[in-house]
N, C-alpha and C positions, 0 to 999 in steps of 0.2 A: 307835265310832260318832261321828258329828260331834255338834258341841254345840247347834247349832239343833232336831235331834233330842232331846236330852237338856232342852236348857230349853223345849220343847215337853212333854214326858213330868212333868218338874219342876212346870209352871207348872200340871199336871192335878191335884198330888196331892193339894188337898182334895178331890176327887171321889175321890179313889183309897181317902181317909181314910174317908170316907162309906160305901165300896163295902164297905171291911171290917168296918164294923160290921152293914151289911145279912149280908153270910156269914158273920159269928160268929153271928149270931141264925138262919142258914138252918141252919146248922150243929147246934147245941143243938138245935132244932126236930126235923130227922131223925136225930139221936142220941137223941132221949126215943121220937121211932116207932118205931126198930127194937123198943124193948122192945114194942111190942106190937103188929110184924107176925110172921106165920108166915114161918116161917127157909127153905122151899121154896115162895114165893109169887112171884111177879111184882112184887107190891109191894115186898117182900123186896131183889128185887136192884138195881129203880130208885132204892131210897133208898141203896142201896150205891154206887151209880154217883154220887149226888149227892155224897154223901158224899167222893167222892175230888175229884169236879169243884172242890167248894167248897174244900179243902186243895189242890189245886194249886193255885188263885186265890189261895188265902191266901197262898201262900207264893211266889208271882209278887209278889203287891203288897210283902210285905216284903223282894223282894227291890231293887225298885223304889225303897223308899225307902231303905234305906240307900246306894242307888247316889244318891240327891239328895244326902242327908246325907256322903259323901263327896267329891262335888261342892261342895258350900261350903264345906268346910273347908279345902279346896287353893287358896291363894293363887294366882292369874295372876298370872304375870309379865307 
């Protein structure tokens, strides 16, 4: 990808910083309700479905930063 792209993405990531400490806490949150929704509810499978949403996000943004953090360690010529 071009780099106006990348230091557009770069220049976001204290927002990005921010975002994953909001879905670590969304996280814990519907990891403490599973214990105490019923395991063939409706509520059951919504928290499951979050559950994944928010781990892919997690794991989007860390993938995000280590591509910054690879980005400035590499010298321009």
């Amino acid at each position: 990808m071009n780099d106006t792209f990348w230091d557009t993405v770069c220049g976001m990531l204290p927002w990005f910083r921010l975002l994953i400490v909001i879905d670590t806490v969304v996280l814990f949150l519907v990891g403490f309700s599973l214990l105490h929704v019923e395991p063939d509810s409706g509520a059951f499978i919504a928290a499951l479905m979050t559950l994944t949403i928010v781990l892919i996000t997690l794991v989007v943004f860390g993938l995000i930063s280590r591509q910054c953090a690879a980005r400035d360690e590499v010298p321009l010529d």
